[in-house]
N, C-alpha and C positions, 0 to 999 in steps of 0.2 A: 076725602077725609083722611085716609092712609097716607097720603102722599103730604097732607098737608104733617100730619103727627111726626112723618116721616123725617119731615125736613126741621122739623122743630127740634129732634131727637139728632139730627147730623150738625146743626146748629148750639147745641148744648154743646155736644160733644170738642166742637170746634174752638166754642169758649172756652171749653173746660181745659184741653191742650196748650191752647193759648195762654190761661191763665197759668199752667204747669212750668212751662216755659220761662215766664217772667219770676217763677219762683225759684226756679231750676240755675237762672242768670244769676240772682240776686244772692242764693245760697253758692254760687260758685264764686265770685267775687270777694263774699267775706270771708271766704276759704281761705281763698289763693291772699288774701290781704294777710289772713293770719298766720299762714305761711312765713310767706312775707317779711311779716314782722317778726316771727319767732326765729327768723334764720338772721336778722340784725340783731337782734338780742342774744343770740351765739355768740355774733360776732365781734358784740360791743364785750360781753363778758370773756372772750378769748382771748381781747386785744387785754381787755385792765388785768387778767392773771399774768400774762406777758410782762405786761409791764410791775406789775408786783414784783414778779420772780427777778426779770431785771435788775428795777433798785436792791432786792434784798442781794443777791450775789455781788452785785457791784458797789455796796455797801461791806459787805464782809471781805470781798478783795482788800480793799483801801484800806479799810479798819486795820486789816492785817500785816500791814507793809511792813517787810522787817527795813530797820533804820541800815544804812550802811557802817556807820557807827558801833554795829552789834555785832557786825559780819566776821569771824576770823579765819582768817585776815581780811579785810577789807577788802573787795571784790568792784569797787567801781558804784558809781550810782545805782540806785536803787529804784529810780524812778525817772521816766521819761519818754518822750515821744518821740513818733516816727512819721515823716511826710512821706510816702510813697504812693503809687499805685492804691493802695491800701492803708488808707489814715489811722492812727490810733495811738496806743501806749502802751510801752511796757514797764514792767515793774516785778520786784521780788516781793514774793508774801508766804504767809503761814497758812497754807491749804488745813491747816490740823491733819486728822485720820482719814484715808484716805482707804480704800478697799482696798486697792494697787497700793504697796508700799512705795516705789519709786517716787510716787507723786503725795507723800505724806510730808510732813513739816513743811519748811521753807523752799519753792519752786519759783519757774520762773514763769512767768503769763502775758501773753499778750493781749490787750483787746482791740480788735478792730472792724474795720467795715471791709467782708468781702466782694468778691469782684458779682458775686449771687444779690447784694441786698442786703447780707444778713451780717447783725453785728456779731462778732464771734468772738471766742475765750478760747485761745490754745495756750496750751500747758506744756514747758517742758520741765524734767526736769534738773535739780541743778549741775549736774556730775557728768551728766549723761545728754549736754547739747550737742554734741561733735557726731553724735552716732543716732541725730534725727530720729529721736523718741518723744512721741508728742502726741496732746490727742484735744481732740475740739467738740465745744459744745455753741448751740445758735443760742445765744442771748434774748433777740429777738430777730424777724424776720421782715422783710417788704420796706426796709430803712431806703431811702432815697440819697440822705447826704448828714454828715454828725460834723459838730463843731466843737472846739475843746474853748473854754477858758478857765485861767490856773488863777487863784490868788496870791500874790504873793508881796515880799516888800522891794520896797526901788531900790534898797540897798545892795541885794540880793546881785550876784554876779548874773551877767547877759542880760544884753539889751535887746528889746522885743520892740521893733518898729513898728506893729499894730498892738500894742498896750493902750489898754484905755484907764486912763488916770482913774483912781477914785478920792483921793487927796493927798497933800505934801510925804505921806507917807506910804499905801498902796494901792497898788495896781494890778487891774488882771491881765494877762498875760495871753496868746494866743496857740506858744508853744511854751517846752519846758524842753533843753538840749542835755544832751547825755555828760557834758562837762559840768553841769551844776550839780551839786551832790546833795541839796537841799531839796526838799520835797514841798510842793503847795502845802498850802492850810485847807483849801476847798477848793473843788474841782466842779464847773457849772460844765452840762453836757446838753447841748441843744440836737433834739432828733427829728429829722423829718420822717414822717414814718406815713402812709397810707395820705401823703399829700396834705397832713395832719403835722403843725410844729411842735413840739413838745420840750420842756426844760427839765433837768435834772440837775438837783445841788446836792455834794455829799463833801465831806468836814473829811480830812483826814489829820492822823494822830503826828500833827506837826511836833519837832525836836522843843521849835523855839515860838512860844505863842505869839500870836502879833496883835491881840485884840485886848487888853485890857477895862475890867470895867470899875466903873467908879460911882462913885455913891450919889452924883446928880446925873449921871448916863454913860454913855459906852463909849467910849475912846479909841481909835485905831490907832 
């Protein structure tokens, strides 16, 4: 009778582990899920502030171009790109107030893709190129490959042998060369970034509008 209670008691017990076990799996699972998810949800929220802060700087860059036109004396274009090792643009603009005076008002910046991944903004500034003072911020990070397209008119001096028509009148452009003194209208930024493509359109404060609109629709 002992032996039989006995084993009825070591048989409980065996269930009872057993069942602890499957509870024990099943609570470790939806841990590590919520884990898991809560570490992609960092991550999804890390990437879109990234990309916030991005448009908004790269927004206030462009916004800011000082015209060549304004320059005294006139100092060369103001805007333009660069095919190197290191893709990107440079351009003159109005930093406003800056903590460092040097790099207050009108400076010079570059944006590009470094040799790390990372899209970057180095700053010089303007007086003071010759004696490599400069200082850089990451834009964004884990970029794979960025592509420029400029809007602009066919009129417009240099000819872009990958310009893709958009009618009799404009085209987007693939570069922008340092001999054109004119500036895009809008500048499209395609990024590859985490094997993820991504567009970017930003308006800048063209001299000479090219879009007019009219009272049955929009005209280029």
């Amino acid at each position: 009778m002992k032996r039989t209670k006995r084993a009825a008691i070591l048989l409980e017990m065996i269930i009872a582990l057993g069942l602890t076990a499957i509870l024990l799996s099943v609570l470790f699972r939806f841990f590590a899920g919520s884990v898991r998810m809560d570490q992609k949800v960092d991550t999804a929220r890390t990437q879109l502030y990234q990309r916030q802060h991005f448009q908004m700087r790269m927004a206030t860059i462009l916004n800011s171009m000082v015209p060549r036109s304004s320059m005294s004396p006139p100092k060369g274009s103001s805007f333009y790109t660069v095919d190197e090792k290191m893709p990107g643009f440079i351009t003159i603009f109005d930093n406003g107030i800056d903590p460092d005076p040097l790099y207050s008002g009108p400076i010079l910046g570059k944006v590009f893709l470094d040799l790390n991944g990372n899209l970057t903004l180095a700053l010089w500034p303007l007086e003071k190129q010759e004696k490599n003072i400069y200082r850089t911020e990451i834009l964004l990070s884990n970029v794979q490959k960025i592509r420029f397209q400029f809007l602009a008119k066919k009129s417009l001096q240099h000819t872009d042998s990958k310009a893709i028509p958009i009618n009799s009148t404009l085209e987007w452009r693939t570069n922008w060369p340092q001999n054109c003194w004119d500036i895009p209208s809008m500048i499209r930024l395609i990024i590859d970034q985490n094997n993820q493509e991504t567009g970017f359109a930003f308006a800048l404060p063209s001299i000479e509008p090219i879009i007019t609109y009219h009272e049955n629709g929009v005209k280029g």
